[in-house]
C-alpha positions in Angstrom: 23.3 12.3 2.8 20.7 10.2 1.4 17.4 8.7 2.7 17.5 5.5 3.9 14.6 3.3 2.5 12.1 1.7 4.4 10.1 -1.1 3.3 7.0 -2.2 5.8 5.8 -5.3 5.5 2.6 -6.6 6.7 0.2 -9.4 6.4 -2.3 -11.4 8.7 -1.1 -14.5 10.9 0.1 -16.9 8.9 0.5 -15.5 6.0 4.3 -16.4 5.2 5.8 -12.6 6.5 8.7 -15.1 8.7 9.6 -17.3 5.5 10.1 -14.4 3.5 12.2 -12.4 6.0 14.3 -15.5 6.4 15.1 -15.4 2.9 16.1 -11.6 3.1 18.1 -12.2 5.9 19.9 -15.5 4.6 20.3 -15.7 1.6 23.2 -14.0 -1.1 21.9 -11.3 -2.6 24.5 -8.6 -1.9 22.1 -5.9 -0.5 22.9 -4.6 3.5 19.5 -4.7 4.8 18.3 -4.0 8.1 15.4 -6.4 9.0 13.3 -4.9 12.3 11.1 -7.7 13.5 8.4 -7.5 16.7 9.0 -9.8 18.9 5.2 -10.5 20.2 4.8 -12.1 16.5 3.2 -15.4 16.1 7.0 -16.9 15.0 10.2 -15.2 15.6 13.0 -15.6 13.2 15.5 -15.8 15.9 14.3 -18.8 17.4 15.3 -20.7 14.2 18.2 -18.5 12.6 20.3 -16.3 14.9 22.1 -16.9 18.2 21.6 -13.9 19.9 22.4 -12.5 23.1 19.8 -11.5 25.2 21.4 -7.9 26.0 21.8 -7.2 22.5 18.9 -6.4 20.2 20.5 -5.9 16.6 22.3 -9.6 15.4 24.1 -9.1 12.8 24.5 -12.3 9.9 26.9 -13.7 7.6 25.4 -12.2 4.4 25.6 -8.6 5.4 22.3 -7.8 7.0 20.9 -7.2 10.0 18.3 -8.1 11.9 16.6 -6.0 14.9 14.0 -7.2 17.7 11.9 -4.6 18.5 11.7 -4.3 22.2 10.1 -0.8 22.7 9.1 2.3 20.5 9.9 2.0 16.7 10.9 5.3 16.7 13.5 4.5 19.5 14.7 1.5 17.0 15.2 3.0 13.7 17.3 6.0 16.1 19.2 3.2 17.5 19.8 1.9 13.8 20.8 5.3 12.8 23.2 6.2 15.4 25.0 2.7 15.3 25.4 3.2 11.6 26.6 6.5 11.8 29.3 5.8 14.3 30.0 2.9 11.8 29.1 -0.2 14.4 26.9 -1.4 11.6 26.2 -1.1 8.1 23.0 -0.9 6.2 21.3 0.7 2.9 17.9 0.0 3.4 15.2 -1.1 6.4 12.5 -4.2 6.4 9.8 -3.6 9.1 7.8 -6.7 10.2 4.5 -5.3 11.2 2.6 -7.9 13.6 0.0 -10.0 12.3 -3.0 -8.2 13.9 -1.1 -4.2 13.1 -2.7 -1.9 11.5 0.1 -0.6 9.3 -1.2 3.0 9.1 0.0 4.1 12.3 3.6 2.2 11.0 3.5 4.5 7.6 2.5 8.1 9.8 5.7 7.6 11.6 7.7 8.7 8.8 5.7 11.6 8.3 5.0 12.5 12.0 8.8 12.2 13.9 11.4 14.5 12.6 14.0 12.8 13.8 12.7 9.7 11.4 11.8 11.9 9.0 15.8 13.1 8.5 17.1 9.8 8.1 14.6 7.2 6.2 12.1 7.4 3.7 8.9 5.0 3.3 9.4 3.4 0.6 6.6 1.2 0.3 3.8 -1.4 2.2 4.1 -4.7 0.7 1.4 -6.8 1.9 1.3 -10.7 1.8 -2.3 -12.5 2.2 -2.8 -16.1 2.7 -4.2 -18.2 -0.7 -5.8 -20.9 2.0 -7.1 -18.7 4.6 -7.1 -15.3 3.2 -10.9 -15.0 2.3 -11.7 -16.3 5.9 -9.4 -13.3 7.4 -10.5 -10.8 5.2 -14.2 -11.5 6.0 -13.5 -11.7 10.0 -10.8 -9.2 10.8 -10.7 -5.8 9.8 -7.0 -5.8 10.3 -6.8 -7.8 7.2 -8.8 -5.2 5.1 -6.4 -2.6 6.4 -3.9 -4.2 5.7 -4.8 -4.7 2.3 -6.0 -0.9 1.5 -2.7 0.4 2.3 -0.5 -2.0 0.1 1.8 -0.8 -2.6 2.4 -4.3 -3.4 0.6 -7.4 -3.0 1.6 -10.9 -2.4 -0.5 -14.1 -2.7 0.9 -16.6 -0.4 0.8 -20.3 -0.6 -1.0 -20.7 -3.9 0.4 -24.0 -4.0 -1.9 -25.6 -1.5 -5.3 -24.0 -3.1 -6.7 -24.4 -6.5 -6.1 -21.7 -9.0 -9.9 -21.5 -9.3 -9.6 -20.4 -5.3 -6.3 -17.8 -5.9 -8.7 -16.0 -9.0 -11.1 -15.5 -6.9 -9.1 -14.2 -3.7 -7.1 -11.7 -6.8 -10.2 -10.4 -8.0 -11.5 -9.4 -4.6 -8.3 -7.6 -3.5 -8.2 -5.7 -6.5 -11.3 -4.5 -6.3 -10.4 -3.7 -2.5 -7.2 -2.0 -3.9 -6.7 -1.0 -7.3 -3.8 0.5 -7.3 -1.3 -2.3 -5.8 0.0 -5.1 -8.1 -1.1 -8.3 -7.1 1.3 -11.4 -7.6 0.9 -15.1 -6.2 3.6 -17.0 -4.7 4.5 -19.9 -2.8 7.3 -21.3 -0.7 8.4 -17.3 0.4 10.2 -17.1 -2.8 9.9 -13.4 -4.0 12.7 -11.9 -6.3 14.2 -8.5 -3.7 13.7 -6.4 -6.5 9.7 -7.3 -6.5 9.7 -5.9 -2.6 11.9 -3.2 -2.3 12.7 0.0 -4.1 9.1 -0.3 -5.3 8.7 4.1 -4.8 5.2 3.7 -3.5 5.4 6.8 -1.7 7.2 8.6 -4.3 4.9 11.1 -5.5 6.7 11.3 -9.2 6.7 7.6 -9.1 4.6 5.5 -11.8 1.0 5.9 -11.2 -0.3 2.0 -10.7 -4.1 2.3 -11.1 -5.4 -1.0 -12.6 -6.4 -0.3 -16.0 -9.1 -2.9 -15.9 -10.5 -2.4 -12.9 -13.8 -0.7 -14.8 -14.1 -3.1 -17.4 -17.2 -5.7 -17.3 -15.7 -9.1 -17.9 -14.4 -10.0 -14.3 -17.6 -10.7 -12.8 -21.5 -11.0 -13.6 -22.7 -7.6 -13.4 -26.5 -8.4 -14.2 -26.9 -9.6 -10.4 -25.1 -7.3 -8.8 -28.0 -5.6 -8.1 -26.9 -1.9 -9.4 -26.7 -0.2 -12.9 -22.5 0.4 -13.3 -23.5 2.8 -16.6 -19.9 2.0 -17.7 -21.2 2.3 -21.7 -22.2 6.4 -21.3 -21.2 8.7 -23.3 -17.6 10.2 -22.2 -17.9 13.1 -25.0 -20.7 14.2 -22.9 -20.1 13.9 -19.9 -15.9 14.5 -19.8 -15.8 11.8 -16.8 -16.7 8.6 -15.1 -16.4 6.8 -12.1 -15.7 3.3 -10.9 -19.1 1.8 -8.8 -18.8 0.1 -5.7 -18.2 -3.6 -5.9 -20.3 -5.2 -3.4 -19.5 -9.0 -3.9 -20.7 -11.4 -2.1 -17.9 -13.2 -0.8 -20.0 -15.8 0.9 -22.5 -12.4 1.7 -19.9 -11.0 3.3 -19.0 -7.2 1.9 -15.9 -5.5 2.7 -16.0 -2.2 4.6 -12.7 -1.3 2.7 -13.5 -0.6 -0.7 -12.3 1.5 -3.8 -13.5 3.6 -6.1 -11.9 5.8 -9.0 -12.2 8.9 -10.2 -11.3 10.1 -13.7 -12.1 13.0 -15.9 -11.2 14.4 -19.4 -12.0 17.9 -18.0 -9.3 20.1 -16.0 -10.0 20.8 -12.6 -9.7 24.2 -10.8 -6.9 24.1 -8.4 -8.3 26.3 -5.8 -11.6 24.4 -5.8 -10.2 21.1 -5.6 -7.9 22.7 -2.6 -10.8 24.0 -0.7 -12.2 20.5 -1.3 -9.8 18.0 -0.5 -9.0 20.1 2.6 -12.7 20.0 4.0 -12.9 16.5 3.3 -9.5 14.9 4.8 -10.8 17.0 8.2 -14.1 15.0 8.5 -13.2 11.5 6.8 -9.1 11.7 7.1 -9.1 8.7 9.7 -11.1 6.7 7.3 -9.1 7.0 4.2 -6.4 4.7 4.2 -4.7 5.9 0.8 -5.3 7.8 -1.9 -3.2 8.8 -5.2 -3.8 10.4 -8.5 -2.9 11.8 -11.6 -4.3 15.1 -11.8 -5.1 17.4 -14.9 -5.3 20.8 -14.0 -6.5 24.0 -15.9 -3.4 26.5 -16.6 -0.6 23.8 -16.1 0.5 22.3 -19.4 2.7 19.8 -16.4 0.6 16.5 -14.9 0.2 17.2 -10.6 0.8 14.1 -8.8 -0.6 13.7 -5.0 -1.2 10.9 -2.7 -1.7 10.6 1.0 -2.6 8.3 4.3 -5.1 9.7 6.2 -5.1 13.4 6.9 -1.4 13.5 5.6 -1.4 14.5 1.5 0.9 15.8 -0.2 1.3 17.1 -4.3 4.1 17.9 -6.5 4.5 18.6 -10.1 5.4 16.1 -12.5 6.5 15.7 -16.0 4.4 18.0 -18.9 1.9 16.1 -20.7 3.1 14.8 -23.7 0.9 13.4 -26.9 -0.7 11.3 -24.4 -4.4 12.1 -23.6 -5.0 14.7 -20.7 -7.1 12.9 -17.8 -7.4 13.1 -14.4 -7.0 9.9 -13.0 -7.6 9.3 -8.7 -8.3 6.2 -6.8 -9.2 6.0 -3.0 -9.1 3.3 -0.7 -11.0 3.5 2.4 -13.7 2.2 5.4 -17.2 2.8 4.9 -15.7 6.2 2.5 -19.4 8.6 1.2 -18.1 7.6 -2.4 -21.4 9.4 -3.4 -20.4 12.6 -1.6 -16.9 12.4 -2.9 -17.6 11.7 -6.4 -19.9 14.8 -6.4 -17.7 17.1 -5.0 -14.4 16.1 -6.7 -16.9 16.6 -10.1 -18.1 20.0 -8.6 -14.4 21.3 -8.3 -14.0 21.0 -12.6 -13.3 24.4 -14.2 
């Protein structure tokens, strides 16, 4: 039997997560979703849009979905779903989680990793995360959550661009890509996202298509004479057979982010065993801090691209397609707190055949 899909969604207070479950769980779009809020958020949808008994926890609505209040483990929830779908009491293709405005969603995303019994039935699909256009800078320079919540997106929304200048939304873009790379970023206002633009998006799909922003290197987003460090983006590739991405320590009124990116990218194979030994070492001593972290390896012996991401101390690598006519390159991007990109830069380039 299939995998159900599971699409987290997560986003500081206010940042529009209730308007867009309400139009998942109203409008006509012929999809059976199951939507599992938390109750303790700052709005619940119920209190506006279902008539629900207070013995029973999954409501279901008119256009085919259903909506679950979380009153315990999310484990126990998602078993609950299972077994009710399975005796055919319900009926459901895929799964919206509602993270709380202050969650951390990496505990969220380990569930489906860490609980066998989740593990049989659903698969993470992706972390779409939506950030407030108005109050977003603010959050993200107060509340760590927010940062979190931003390193582990697959997806990013803008909310609320309609009450801020676009001026204001270009600057709040640039700084999230910077903070996350590998996530598209997309403004919106009203709660009005298209489904297909939130699930089935295969962020956790290892063979899935590699999103590393391909400008995220190049010099035209931002003044780099006053940043204050030499970013060496003009050396000579031949030479040296890689480069790396430099930290971006904006100001953002001289506040700097504690999660940051960086990439790594090489035209030189690496040697599997070294890179092993290395990865291993390093998700035992800085695991907790590394939110994600995804790549598009080129390794010597295998005419086939590896693929590998993880959260934390969880990683895992599969082969992909063979490289075609396209130029062989080692492509990696982590997203972490307070991450020794020194350290790792120097290692990853020490693991080269």
């Amino acid at each position: 039997m299939a995998l159900i899909p599971v699409t987290i969604l997560t986003g500081f207070l206010g940042s529009g997560k209730t308007t867009l479950l309400k139009h998942i769980l109203t409008e006509e779009h012929g999809k059976k979703i199951a939507v599992i809020e938390n109750e303790f958020g700052e709005e619940n949808i119920d209190n506006d849009i279902l008539v629900q008994d207070n013995q029973e926890n999954i409501v279901q609505m008119s256009n085919g979905c259903i909506c679950c209040t979380i009153r315990g483990d999310l484990v126990e929830a998602l078993n609950e779903l299972w077994e009710q779908r399975k005796d055919k009491k319900i009926s459901f293709d895929r799964v919206v989680i509602e993270t709380t405005g202050v969650a951390n969603p990496g505990p969220v995303a380990q569930t489906f990793f860490m609980d066998d019994d989740v593990a049989d039935h659903y698969v993470l699909d992706a972390v779409v995360t939506l950030v407030d256009a108005k109050h977003g800078q603010q959050q993200l320079n107060e509340h760590e959550e927010a940062q979190r919540q931003v390193g582990f997106a697959d997806q990013i929304f803008i909310t609320k661009t309609d009450l801020v200048s676009p001026t204001e939304v270009d600057a709040l873009h640039r700084r999230l890509m910077h903070m996350n790379p590998r996530a598209p970023i997309t403004g919106i206002s009203k709660g009005i996202v298209p489904l297909n633009a939130v699930l089935d998006l295969k962020g956790f799909n290892l063979n899935a298509k590699l999103d590393i922003d391909p400008h995220f290197l190049e010099q035209d987003d931002h003044d780099h004479a006053n940043c204050g460090h030499d970013h060496s983006h003009d050396h000579d590739h031949s030479k040296s057979g890689h480069n790396h991405s430099h930290d971006h320590h904006h100001g953002h009124a001289g506040h700097t982010d504690r999660i940051q990116s960086f990439v790594f990218r090489s035209d030189k194979p690496f040697d599997h065993k070294k890179l092993e030994d290395f990865l291993g070492g390093i998700l035992e001593v800085f695991g907790e801090k590394m939110l994600r972290y995804k790549g598009v390896l080129y390794v010597k012996g295998s005419n086939r691209k590896v693929v590998f991401q993880g959260v934390h101390q969880m990683m895992g690598s599969d082969l992909a397609g063979p490289w075609g006519a396209e130029h062989k390159q080692t492509r990696m991007v982590f997203i972490g707190i307070d991450l020794p990109k020194d350290t790792l830069l120097a290692g990853l380039e020490g693991c080269l055949a």
